[in-house]
N, C-alpha and C positions, 0 to 999 in steps of 0.2 A: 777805588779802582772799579773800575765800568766792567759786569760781568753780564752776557750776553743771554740772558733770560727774557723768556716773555713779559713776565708780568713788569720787568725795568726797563721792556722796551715798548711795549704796547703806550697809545695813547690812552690815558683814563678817561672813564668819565665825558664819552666822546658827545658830542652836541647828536640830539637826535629829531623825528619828527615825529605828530602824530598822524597813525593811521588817514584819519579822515582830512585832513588839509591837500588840499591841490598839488600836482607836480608843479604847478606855478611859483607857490609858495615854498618847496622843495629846491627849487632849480637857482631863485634868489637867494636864499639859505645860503645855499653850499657857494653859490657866488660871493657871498659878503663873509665868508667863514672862510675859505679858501682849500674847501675841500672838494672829496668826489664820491664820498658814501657819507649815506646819513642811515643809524641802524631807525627802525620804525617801531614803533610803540603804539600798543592799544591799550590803555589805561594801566599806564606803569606796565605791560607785558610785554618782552619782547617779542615781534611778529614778523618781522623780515629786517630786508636792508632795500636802500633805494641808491644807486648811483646815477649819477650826470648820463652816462652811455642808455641808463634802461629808461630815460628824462627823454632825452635824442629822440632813440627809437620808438618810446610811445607818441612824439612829437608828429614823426614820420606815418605812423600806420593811424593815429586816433586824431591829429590835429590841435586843436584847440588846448593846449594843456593849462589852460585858468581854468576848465572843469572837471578835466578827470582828475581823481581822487588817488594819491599815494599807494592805498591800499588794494587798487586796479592794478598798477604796473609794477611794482617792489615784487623781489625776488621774495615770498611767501616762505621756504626752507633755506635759511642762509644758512652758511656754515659756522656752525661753534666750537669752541672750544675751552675747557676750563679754566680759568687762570693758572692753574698748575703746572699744564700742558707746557713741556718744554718748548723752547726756540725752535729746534731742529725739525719736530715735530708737528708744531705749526708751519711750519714754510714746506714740510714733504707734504703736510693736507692740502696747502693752498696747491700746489704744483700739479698733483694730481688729480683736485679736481677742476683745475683750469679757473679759479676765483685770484679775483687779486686785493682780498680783504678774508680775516674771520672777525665773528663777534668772538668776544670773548666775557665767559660768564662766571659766575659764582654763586655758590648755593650756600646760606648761612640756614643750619640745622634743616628741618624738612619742609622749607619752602622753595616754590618755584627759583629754577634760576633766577638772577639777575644780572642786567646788563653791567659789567666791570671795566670795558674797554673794548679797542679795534685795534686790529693791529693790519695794515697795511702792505702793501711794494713799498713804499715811497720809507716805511718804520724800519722794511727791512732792508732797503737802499742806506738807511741811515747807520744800523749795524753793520755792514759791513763797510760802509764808508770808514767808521772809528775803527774796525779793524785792520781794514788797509793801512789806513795810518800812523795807527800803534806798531807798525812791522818795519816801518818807512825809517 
């Protein structure tokens, strides 16, 4: 039975980019993946997130995006949350801070978080899809 938790609903292990790679190579990424965030990584550490919208708009204001660098335009404080961190409680973070993705992380003993997953609109379109029609 499908219970409505984060960590069973979050994608794992999501595709991500590094730091220094182009929004060029960001933008075909998520084209050929078929996403709209990629979390961003500077040597295994997580350091932001980059979505298609922040790809746009540095399109719009800097131009050229086969040379600006990932880590120019990616949201630098993304929002996290532990893998523990209930369902409910991740979607009242995302709502109130107007984000429509967390990272999500985990700490094994006293090391830096690490990246564990994303959890999305589209992750929690899909929970409540299965619950809609578990009722049906």
């Amino acid at each position: 039975m499908f219970r409505p938790t984060l960590e069973n609903s979050m994608t794992r292990h999501p595709h991500s980019i590094r730091a220094g790679e182009t929004l060029r190579t960001a933008e075909l990424m998520m084209d050929k993946l078929k996403v709209h965030h990629l979390p961003v990584l500077d040597g295994g550490r997580l350091v932001g997130v980059i979505t298609d919208s922040d790809i746009a708009f540095a399109a719009r204001i800097r131009g050229n995006v086969d040379i600006v660098k990932v880590e120019e335009s990616c949201v630098d404080d993304p929002v996290t949350v532990d893998v523990e961190t209930d369902l409910g409680t991740a979607v009242t973070i995302m709502l109130d801070r107007r984000v429509d993705s967390v990272l999500i992380t985990e700490t094994e003993g006293d090391t830096e978080p690490k990246l564990a997953g994303i959890f999305t609109l589209r992750d929690a379109a899909r929970v409540l899809h299965h619950q809609l029609t578990l009722r049906l």
